[in-house]
Backbone as a ProteinNet text record, in pm:
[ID]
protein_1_A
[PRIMARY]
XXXXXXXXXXXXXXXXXXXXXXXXXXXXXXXXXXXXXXXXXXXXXXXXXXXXXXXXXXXXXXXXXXXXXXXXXXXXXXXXXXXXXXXXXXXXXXX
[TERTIARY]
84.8	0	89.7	64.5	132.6	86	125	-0.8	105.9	84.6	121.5	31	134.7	99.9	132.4	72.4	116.9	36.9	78.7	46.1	83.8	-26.6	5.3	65.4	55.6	154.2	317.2	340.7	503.3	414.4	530	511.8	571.2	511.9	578.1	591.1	731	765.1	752.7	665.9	626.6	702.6	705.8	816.9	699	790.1	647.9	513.4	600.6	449.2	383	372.3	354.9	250.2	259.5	229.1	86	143.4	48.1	-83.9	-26.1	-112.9	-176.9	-183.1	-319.3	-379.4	-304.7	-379.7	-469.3	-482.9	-561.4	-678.5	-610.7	-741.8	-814.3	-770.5	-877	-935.3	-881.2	-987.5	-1088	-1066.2	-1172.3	-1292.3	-1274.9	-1287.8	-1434.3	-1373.2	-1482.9	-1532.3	-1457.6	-1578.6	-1695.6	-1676.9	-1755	-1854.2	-1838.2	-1942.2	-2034	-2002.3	-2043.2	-1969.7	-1826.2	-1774.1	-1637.3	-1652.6	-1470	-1412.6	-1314	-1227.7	-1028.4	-985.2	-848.1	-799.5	-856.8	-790.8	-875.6	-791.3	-875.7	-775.1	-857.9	-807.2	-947.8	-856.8	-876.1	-827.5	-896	-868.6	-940.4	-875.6	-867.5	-867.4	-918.2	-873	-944.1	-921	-1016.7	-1171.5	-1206.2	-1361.1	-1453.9	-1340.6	-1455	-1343.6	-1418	-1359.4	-1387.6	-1357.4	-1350.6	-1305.9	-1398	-1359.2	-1380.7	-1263.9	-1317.7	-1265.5	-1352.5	-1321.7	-1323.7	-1186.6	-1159.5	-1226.4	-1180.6	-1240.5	-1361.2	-1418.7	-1563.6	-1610.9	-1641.4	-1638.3	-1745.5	-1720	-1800.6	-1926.2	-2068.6	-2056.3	-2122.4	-2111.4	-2121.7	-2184.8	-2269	-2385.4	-2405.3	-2364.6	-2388.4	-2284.6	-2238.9	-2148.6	-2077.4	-2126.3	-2031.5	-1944.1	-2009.1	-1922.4	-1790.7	-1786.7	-1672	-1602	-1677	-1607.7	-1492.9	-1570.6	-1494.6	-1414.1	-1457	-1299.4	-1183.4	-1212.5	-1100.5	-1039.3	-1082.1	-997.4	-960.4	-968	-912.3	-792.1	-827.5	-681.7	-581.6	-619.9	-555	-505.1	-524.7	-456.9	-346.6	-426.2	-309.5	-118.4	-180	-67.8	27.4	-13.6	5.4	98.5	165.9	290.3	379.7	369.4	492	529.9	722.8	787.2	772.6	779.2	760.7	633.2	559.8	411.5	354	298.2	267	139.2	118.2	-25.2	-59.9	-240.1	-244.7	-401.4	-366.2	-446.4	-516.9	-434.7	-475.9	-395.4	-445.1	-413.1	-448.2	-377.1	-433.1	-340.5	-437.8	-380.4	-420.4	-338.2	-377.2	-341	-383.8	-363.7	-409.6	-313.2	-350.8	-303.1	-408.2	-359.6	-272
-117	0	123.9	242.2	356.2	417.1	508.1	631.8	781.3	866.2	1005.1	1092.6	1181.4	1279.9	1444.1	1495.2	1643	1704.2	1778.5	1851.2	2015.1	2152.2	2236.2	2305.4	2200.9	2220	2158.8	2085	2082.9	1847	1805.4	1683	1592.8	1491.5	1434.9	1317.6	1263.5	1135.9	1021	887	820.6	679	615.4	481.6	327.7	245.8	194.1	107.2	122	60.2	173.7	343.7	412.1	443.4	396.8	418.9	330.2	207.8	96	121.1	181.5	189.3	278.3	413.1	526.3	459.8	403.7	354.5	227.2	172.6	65.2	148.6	262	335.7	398.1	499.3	549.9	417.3	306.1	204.4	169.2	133.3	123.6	233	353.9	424.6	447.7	438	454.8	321.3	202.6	102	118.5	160.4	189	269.7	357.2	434.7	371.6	273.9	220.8	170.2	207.3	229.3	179.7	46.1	13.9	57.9	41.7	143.4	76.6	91.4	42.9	188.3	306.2	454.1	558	618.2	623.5	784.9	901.7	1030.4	1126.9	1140.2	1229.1	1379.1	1513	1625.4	1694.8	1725.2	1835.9	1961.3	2017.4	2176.2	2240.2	2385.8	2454.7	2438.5	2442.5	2474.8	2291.8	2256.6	2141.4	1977.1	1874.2	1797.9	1684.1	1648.7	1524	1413.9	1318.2	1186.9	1142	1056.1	1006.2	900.5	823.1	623.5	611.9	574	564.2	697.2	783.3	909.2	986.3	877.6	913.9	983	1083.5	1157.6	1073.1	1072.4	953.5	1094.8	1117.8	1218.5	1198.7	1260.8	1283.6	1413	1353.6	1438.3	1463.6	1384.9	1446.2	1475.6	1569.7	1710.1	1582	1508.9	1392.5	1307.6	1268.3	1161.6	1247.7	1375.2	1455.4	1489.3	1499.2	1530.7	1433.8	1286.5	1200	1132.4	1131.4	1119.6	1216	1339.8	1475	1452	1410.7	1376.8	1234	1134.6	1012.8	1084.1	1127	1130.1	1266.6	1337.6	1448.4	1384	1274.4	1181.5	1079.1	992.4	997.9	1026.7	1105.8	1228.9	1307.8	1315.4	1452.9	1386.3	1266.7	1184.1	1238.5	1209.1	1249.6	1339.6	1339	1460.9	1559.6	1710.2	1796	1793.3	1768.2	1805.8	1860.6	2020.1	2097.3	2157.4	2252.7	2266	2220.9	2129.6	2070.4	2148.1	2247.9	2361.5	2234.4	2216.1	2144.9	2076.5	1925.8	1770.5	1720.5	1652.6	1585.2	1459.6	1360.9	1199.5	1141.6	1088.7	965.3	828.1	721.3	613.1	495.8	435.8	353.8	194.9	89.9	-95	-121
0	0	0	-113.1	-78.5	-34.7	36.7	95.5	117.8	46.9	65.4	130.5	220.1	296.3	309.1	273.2	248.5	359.2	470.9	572.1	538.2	545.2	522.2	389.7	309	150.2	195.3	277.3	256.4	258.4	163.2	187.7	285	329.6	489.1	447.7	484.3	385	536.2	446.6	564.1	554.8	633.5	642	596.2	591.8	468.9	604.2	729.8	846.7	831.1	852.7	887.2	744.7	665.3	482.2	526.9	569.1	562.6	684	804.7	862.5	833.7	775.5	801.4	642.7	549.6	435.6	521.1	569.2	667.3	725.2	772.5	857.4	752.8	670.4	551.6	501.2	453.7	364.6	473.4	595.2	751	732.7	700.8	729.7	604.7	473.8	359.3	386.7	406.6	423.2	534.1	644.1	744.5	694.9	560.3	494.4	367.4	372.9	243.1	132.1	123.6	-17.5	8.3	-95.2	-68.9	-215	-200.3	-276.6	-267.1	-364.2	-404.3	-383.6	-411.4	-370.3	-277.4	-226.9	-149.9	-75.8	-133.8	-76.5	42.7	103.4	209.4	245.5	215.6	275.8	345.9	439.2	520.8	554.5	569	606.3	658.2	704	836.5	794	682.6	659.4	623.7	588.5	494.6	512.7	522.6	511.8	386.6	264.8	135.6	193	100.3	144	-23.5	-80.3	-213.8	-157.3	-258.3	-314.6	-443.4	-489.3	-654.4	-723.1	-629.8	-750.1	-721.2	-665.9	-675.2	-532.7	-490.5	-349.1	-280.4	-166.1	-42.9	-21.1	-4.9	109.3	211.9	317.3	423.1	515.7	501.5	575.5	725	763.5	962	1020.5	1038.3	1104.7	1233.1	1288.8	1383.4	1294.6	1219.5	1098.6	1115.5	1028.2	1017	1099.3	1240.3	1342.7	1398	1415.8	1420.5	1280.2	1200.7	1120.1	1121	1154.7	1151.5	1284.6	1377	1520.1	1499.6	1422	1455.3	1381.1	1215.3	1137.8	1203.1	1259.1	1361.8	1466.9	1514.7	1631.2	1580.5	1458.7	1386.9	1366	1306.6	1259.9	1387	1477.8	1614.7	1647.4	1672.7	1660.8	1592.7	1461	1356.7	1377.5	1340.6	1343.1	1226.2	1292.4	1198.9	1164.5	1245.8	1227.2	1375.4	1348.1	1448.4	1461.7	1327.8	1300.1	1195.3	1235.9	1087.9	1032.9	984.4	915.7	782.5	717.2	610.7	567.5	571.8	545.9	404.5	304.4	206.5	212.9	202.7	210.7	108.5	33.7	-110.1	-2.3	-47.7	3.4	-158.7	-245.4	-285.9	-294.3	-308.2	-299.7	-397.6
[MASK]
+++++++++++++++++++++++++++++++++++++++++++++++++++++++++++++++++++++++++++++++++++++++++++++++

């Protein structure tokens, strides 16, 4: 599984457990919504949060859904070095 991470516009290079695991949690994550998916992007940022599967945007309608996916993948992340404020997150993850 690859999975890229760009925090804030600078890219954050991940080690290949670290690749494998948040790509594990996003595919958890659209399946728990309905939708499995071989790709699978996620962004972030102060106003709005995207969820696609293969392209195709997941959506998401109840303001908790979002809440709790933006604090799992913000818990996530709050580990890694060189990551301080996460204003805006974009994650690819593909099988």
């Amino acid at each position: 599984m690859k999975t890229n991470l760009v925090v804030n516009d600078t890219i954050v290079p991940l080690n290949p457990f670290t690749q494998r695991y948040i790509g594990n949690i996003l595919k958890a994550i659209t399946l728990s919504l309905g939708y499995e998916a071989r790709k699978v992007n996620l962004c972030i940022d102060q106003d709005d949060l995207r969820l696609y599967a293969d392209d195709q945007e997941v959506p998401i309608k109840k303001e908790f859904v979002k809440l709790i996916i933006e604090s799992t993948i913000k818990g996530i992340l709050s580990p890694l070095k060189g990551i301080f404020l996460l204003e805006r997150i974009l994650i690819s993850s593909t099988e």
